[in-house]
N, C-alpha and C positions, 0 to 999 in steps of 0.2 A: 401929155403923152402917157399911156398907159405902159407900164411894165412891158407885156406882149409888143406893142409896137415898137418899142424900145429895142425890144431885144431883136426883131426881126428889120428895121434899120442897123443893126448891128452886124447884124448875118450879111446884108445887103455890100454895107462897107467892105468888110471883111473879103468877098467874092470878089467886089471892083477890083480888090487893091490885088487881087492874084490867089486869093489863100483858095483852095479846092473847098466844094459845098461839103464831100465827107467828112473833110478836117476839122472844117468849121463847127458840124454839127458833133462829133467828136469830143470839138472844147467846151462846148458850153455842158455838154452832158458831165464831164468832171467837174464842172463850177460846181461849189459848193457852200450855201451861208454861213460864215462863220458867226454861230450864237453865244452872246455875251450872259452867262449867268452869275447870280450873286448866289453865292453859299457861305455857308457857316462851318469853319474847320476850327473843331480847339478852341469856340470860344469867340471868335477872330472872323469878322469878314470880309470876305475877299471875292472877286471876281474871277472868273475861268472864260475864256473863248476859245470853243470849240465848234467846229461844223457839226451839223445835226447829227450826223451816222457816227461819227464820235459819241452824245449823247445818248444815241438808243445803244450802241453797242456795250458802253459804261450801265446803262440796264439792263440789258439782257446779263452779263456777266455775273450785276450783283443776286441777279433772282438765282443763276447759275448756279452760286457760290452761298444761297441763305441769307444774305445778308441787306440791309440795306446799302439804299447808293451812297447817304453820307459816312459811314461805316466805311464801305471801298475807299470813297475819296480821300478818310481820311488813312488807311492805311498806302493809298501808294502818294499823300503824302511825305507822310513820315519815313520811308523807303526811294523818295528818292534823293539824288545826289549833283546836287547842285543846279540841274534844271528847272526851268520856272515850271509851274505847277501843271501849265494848260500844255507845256512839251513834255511831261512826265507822265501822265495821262495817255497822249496819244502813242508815248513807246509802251506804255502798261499794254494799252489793248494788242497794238499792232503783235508785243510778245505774248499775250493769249492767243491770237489765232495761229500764229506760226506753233506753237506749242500742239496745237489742234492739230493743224496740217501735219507737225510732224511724227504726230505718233498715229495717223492716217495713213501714212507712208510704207511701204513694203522698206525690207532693208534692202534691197535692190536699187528703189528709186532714189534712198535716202543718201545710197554712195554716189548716185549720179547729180544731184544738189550740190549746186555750188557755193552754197554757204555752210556742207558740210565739209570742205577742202580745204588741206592747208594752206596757208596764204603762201605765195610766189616770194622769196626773196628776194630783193633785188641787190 
């Protein structure tokens, strides 16, 4: 059975079983492969799994920034704080874009962001 039919018996299921066609198509559009790469940090090798758009965005960043990718990798490395390498990574990126987005921001929009708020006491 080919990948394609695979996946569209899957859509099939998924409809029987009650889920809406937009939903369905919805989910599969976020699937994403997670790619297993070997790299060299420090000397030391070791493995990263990341989804793809995790690795193109880790290059875009490093051409961003002049540098090479093992260069990045091994500075957010060495910066981060007790998570494993392949979840340091993706908060690296995630806080580059947010960094982007928020200096994109009017200070208008920036007070209406709710991750610029202080946290509710409870």
């Amino acid at each position: 059975m080919t990948s394609q039919s695979s996946k569209s018996l899957r859509i099939a299921d998924s409809v029987e079983h009650g889920a809406k066609p937009g939903a369905v198509r919805q989910e599969m559009e976020l699937k994403s492969a997670i790619v297993k790469r070997s790299i060299e940090l420090n000397g030391h090798k070791t493995s990263v799994s990341l989804e793809d758009e995790f690795w193109l965005s880790l290059r875009q960043i490093a051409v961003l920034k002049d540098i090479t990718l093992p260069v990045l990798l091994q500075s957010i490395d060495r910066a981060r704080e007790g998570a494993n390498l392949s979840s340091a990574i993706r908060v690296y990126v995630l806080n580059h874009y947010r960094i982007l987005a928020d200096t994109d921001m009017s200070d208008a929009e920036r007070a209406r962001c709710p991750l610029n708020q202080p946290a509710a006491r409870s």
